[in-house]
LUMVO-348322 format. One record per residue (C-alpha): x, y, z. Coordinates in steps of 0.02 Angstrom, whole numbers, padded with zeros to 5 digits, always signed. Layout:
# residues N
XYZ/...
//
This chain:
# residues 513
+00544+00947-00749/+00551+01103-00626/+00468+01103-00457/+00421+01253-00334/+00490+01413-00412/+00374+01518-00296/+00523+01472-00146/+00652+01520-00262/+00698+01671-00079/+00723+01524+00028/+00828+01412-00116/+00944+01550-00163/+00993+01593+00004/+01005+01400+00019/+01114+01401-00142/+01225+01526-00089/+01263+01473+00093/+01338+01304+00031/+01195+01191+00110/+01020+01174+00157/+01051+01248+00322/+00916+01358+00343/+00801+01211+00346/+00915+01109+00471/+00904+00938+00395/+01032+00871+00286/+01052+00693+00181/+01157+00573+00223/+01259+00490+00087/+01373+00387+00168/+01249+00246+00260/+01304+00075+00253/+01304-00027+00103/+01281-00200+00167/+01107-00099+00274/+00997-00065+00110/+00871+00087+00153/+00705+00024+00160/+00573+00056+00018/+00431+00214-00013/+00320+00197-00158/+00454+00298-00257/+00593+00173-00210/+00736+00161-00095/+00702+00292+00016/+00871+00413+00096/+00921+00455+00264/+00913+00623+00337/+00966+00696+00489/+00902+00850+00569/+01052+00986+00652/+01077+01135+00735/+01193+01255+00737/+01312+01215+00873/+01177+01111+00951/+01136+00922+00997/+01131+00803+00836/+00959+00707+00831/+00920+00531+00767/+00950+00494+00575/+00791+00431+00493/+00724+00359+00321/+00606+00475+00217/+00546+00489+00041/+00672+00542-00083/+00571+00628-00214/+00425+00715-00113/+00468+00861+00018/+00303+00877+00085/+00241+00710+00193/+00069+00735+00148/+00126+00650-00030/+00219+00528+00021/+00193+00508+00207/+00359+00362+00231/+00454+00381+00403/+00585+00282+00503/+00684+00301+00617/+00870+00243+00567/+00873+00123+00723/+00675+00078+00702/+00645-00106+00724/+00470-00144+00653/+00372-00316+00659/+00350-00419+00528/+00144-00343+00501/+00210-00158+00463/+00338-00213+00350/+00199-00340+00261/+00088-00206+00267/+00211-00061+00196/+00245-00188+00044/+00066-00202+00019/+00045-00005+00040/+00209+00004-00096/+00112-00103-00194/-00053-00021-00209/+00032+00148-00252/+00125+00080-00414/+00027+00118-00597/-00101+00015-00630/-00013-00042-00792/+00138-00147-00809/+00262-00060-00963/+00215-00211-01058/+00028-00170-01050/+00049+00008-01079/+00154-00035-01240/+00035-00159-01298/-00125-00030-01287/-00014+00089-01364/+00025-00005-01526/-00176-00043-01530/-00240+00142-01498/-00134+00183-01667/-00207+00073-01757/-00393+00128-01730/-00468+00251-01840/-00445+00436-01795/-00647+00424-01739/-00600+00303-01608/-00449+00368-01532/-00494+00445-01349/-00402+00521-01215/-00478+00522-01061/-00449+00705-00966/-00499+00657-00791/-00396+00475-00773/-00252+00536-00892/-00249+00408-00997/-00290+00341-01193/-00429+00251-01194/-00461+00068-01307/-00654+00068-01375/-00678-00080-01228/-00628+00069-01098/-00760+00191-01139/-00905+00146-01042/-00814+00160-00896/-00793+00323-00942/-00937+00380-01003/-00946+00518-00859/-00791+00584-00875/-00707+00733-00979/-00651+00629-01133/-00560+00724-01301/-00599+00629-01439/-00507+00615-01643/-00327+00593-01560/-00199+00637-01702/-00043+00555-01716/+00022+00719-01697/-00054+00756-01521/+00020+00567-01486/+00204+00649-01525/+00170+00787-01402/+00115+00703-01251/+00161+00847-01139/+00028+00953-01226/-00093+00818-01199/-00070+00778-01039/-00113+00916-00863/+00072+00955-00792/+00050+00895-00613/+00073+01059-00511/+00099+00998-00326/+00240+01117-00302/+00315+00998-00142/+00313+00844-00246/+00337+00857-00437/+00268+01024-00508/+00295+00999-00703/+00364+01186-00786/+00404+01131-00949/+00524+01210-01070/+00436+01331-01176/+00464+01285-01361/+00599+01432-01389/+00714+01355-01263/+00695+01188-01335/+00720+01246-01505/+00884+01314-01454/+00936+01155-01350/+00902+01035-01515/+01001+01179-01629/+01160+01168-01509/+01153+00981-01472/+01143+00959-01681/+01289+01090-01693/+01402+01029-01551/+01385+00862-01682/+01288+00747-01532/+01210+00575-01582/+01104+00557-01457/+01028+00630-01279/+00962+00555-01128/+00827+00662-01078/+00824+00655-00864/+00673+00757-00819/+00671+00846-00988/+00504+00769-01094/+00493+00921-01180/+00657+00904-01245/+00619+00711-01297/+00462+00753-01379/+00549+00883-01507/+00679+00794-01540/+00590+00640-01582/+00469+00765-01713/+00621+00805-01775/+00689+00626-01803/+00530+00591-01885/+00505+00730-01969/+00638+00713-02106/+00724+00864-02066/+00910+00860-02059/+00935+00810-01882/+00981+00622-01851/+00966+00661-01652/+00893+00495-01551/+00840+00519-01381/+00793+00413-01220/+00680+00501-01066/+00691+00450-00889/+00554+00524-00800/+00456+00501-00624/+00277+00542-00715/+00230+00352-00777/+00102+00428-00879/+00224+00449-01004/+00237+00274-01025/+00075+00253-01110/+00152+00361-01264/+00327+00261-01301/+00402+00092-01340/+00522+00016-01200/+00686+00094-01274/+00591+00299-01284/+00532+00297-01105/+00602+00223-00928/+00496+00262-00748/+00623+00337-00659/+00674+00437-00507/+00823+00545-00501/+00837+00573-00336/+00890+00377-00302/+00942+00319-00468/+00787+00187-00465/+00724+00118-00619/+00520+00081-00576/+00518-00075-00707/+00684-00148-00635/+00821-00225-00734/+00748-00224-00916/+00748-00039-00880/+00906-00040-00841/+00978-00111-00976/+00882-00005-01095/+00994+00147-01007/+01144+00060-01041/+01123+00016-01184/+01087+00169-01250/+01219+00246-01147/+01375+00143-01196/+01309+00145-01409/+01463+00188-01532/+01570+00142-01357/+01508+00288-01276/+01526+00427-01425/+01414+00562-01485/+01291+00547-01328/+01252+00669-01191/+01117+00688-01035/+01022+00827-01032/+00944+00852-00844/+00812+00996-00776/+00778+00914-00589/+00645+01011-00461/+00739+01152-00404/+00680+01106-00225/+00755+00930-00233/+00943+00923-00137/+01114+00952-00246/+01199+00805-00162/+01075+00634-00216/+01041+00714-00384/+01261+00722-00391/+01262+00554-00330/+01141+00472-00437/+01229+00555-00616/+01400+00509-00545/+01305+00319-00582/+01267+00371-00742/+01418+00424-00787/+01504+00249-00705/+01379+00150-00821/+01429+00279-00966/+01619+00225-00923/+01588+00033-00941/+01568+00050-01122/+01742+00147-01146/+01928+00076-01144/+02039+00087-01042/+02108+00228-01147/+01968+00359-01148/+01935+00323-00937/+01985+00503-00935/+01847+00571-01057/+01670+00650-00958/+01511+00614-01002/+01438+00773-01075/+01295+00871-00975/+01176+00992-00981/+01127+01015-00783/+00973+01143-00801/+00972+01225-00638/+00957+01401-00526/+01099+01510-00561/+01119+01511-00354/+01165+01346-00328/+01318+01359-00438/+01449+01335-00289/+01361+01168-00239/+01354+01089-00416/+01535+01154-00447/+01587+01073-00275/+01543+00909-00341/+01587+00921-00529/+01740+01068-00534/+01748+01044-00727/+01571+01128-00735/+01526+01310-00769/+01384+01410-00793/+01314+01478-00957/+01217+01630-00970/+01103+01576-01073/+00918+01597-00969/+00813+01459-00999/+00623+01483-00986/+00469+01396-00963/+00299+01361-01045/+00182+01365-00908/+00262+01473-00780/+00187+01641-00727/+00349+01722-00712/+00488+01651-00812/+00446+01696-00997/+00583+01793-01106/+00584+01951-01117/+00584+01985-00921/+00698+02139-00864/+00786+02157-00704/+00761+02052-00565/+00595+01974-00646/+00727+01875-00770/+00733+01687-00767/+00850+01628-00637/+00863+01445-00750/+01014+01423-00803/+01149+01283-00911/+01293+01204-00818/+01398+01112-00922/+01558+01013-00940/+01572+01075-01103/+01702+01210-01144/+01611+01367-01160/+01684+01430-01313/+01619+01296-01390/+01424+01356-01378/+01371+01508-01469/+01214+01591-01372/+01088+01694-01493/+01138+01870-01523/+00938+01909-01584/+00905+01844-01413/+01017+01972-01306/+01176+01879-01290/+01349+01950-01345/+01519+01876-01385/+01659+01927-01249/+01815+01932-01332/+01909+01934-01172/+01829+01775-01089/+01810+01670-01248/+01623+01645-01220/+01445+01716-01244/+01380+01826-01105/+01183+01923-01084/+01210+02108-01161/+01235+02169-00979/+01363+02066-00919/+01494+02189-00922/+01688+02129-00903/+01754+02162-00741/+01935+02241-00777/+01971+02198-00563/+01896+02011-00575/+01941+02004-00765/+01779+01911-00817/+01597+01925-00837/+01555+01915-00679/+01348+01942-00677/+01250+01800-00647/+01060+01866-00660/+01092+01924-00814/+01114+02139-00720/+01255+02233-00722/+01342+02192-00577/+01466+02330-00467/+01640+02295-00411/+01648+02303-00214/+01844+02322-00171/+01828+02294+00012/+01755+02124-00054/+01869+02107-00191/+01738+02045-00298/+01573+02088-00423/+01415+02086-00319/+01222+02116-00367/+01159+02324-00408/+01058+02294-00239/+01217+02254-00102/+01292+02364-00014/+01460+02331+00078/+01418+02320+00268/+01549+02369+00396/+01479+02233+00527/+01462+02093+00434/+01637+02123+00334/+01537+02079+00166/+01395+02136+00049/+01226+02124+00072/+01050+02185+00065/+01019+02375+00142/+00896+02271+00258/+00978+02129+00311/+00999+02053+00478/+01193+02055+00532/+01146+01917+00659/+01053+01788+00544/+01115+01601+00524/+01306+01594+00482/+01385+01482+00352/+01497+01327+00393/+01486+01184+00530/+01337+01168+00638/+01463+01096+00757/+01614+01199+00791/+01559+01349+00682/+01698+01351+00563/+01687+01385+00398/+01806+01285+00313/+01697+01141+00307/+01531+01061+00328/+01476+00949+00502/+01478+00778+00416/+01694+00831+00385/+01695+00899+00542/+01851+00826+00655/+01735+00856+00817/+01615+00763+00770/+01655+00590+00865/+01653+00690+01025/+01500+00763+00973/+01398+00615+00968/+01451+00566+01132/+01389+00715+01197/+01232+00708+01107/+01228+00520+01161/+01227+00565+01351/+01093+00709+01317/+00962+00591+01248/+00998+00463+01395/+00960+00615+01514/+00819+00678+01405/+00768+00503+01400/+00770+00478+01605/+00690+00631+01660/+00536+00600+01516/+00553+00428+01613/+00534+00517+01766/+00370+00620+01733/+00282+00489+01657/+00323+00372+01817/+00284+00536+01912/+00100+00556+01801/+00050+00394+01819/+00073+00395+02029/-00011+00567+02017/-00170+00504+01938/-00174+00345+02032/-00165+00461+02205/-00320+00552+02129/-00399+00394+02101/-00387+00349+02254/-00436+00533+02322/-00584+00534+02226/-00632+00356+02276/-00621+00391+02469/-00753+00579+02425/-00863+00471+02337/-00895+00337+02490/-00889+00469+02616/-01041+00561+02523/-01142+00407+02505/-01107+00379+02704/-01185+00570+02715/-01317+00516+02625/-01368+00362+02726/-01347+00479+02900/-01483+00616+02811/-01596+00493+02757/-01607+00373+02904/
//
């Protein structure tokens, strides 16, 4: 699942500065554990705080961890918010009225009897999204209803269902079938048992027609995925509600356990997680929440393998390599460019900078995964891996250093491979764009402007908040001030207006007598 590739500007420069700086907000990982965040329809929600370079440090608050946009999910509060006991009865009951309006148990139970009805009776219902039971159809009777289901159609649920296309919330690309294809092909190759499927349905739905199928792959897979429409097409251990961005499992601890379980099978052998999250989503929660997977991936090992990774496939924008590598080091990038189904843009077969940015990073050796030569890829007997056909070796940087899939130049001031379209600039001592601005935002720490590290490491930051501390309490008494100062002014013209309006009706009188 891929969100918002029309921002993909904005995400690489994002991606390639080392933070979200440009937007001026960043998460905060490190809250209290004993101070649970409060809950958003889409779980515990995380804390944020909003910088500036060099600048004042504002109040941390609570928003929703899987939509960007408030309009979707519209949860705010401030860290140090105390709220009465009717909000937080009246959030639960908001919380409440947002969740599906089917427990799993239902939605497994209407499931086993929609199969059983002849191919006549089997409905889906195009405007509410869902299968409908012959006792649900005159409630639909208006709507845009597909009837003779196939079991088929039931094993491709993707195809069945609309992708939802908000592209702030949870804008569904899916993998187009020649990227899946591939993905089951290496998995079976690279000798996997089984794949948990994080934001991937396309993925679970082929390999499960291939499971069934009676082909020669004996792949199992489990999908963890935030759209619970899913759940009306799979049995408790093929689907779990699920968000990413918190590590919250909708349907609570069975869920859990289902994840586990299929997690810490054969003591942990033969599985791997396969993950495509909404490229506007932030690196460090998504990090956070497989670092859990991986800890409940551990519990099943001994003491003697504690050393072995979980293997992953992290499907993400070549441009935010540096920030996935910062918090898993063992990971690199593959070349291969993955591409979607219902995307405008990313189909194969694109040239230049019209090429998918998608790409595979992996704790996986490299030289272990042989890319498609039919499909433009090469072996580089220098590196020990498959690169695109353009990818040149860099003799200077000795490796294959392109990462959009163009030939990229050597800049020797730089000491390093940059894109065809940089040019070294004398001002800003690095590459760049002919057009760029030499004064736009700087990398490094909103605080004291080095670049060695980010504001949450910085060592000024204790004095910082006490000089942030005593700007709100001034900013704090001179708002104080005007309102005292607004409220005197309009009770003086009160009082002004009062005195005009008796000294006209005393006029009035003096005429009139």
């Amino acid at each position: 699942m891929a969100t918002s590739r029309d921002r993909l500007g904005t995400l690489e420069a994002e991606g390639s500065s080392g933070r979200q700086g440009y937007s001026g907000v960043e998460v905060v990982l490190s809250s209290d554990p004993a101070t649970p965040a409060p809950l958003c329809p889409h779980g515990p929600t995380l804390m944020f705080v909003k910088v500036n370079q060099g600048k004042e440090e504002t109040r941390r608050f609570y928003a929703c961890s899987a939509c960007r946009d408030r309009k979707d999910c519209s949860f705010f509060q401030w860290e140090d918010e105390k709220l009465s006991g009717a909000r937080l009865a009246a959030r639960e009951a908001h919380n409440r009225s947002c969740q599906p309006p089917l427990s799993r148990s239902q939605c497994v139970e209407r499931y086993l009897k929609f199969i059983e009805l002849p191919l006549s009776q089997r409905k889906f219902c195009q405007s509410c999204q869902q299968l409908l039971l012959p006792d649900d159809e005159e409630k639909h009777h208006e709507h845009q209803v597909v009837g003779d289901v196939s079991i088929t159609q039931l094993k491709r649920p993707s195809k069945l269902l609309y992708p939802l296309e908000n592209k702030k919330t949870n804008a569904q690309y899916l993998f187009a079938d020649r990227s899946c294809l591939f993905l089951v092909d290496l998995l079976s190759n690279l000798g996997f048992r089984r794949v948990l499927c994080v934001g991937t349905p396309r993925l679970h739905e082929l390999i499960r027609l291939k499971e069934s199928g009676g082909t020669k792959s004996n792949i199992r897979s489990l999908l963890l995925d935030i759209d619970f429409r899913y759940s009306q097409f799979y049995m408790e251990d093929s689907f779990c509600h699920y968000n990413m961005f918190n590590h919250h499992f909708f349907d609570g601890k069975a869920a859990l356990e289902v994840c586990k379980t299929f997690l810490q099978e054969d003591k942990g052998e033969g599985v791997i997680m396969v993950t495509d999250p909404p490229f506007g989503g932030l690196v460090e929660p998504l990090a956070v929440t497989f670092k859990k997977l991986i800890a409940m991936w551990k519990e099943g090992h001994s003491q003697d393998n504690s050393q072995k990774e979980l293997p992953i496939f992290w499907i993400f924008p070549y441009f935010f390599e540096s920030r996935i590598c910062q918090f898993f080091p063992s990971f690199c990038m593959l070349d291969y460019q993955v591409d979607y189904d219902n995307h405008a843009l990313y189909k194969h077969g694109k040239t230049g900078r019209k090429q998918s940015p998608v790409r595979i990073f992996t704790n996986i050796p490299p030289n272990k995964i042989i890319l498609p030569i039919e499909e433009g890829y090469r072996f580089c007997p220098l590196c020990q891996r498959y690169v695109s056909l353009e990818n040149q070796h860099c003799e200077h940087c000795n490796s294959c250093t392109s990462k959009d899939g163009r030939k990229w130049n050597h800049c020797f001031l730089c000491k390093k491979c940059v894109k065809p379209s940089w040019i070294h600039c004398s001002i800003c001592n690095h590459c760049a764009l002919p057009d760029h601005s030499c004064k736009g935002p700087k990398d490094g720490c909103f605080i004291c402007g080095e670049l060695d590290h980010k504001r949450s490491a910085c060592p000024n930051i204790s004095t910082s908040k006490k000089v942030n501390k005593a700007v709100r309490k001034q900013k704090q008494r001179k708002s104080n001030k005007m309102k005292m100062e607004t409220t005197k002014g309009q009770s003086m013209n009160h009082t002004s207006a009062t005195r005009k309006k008796k000294r006209r009706e005393r006029t009035h009188q003096y005429l009139c007598s």
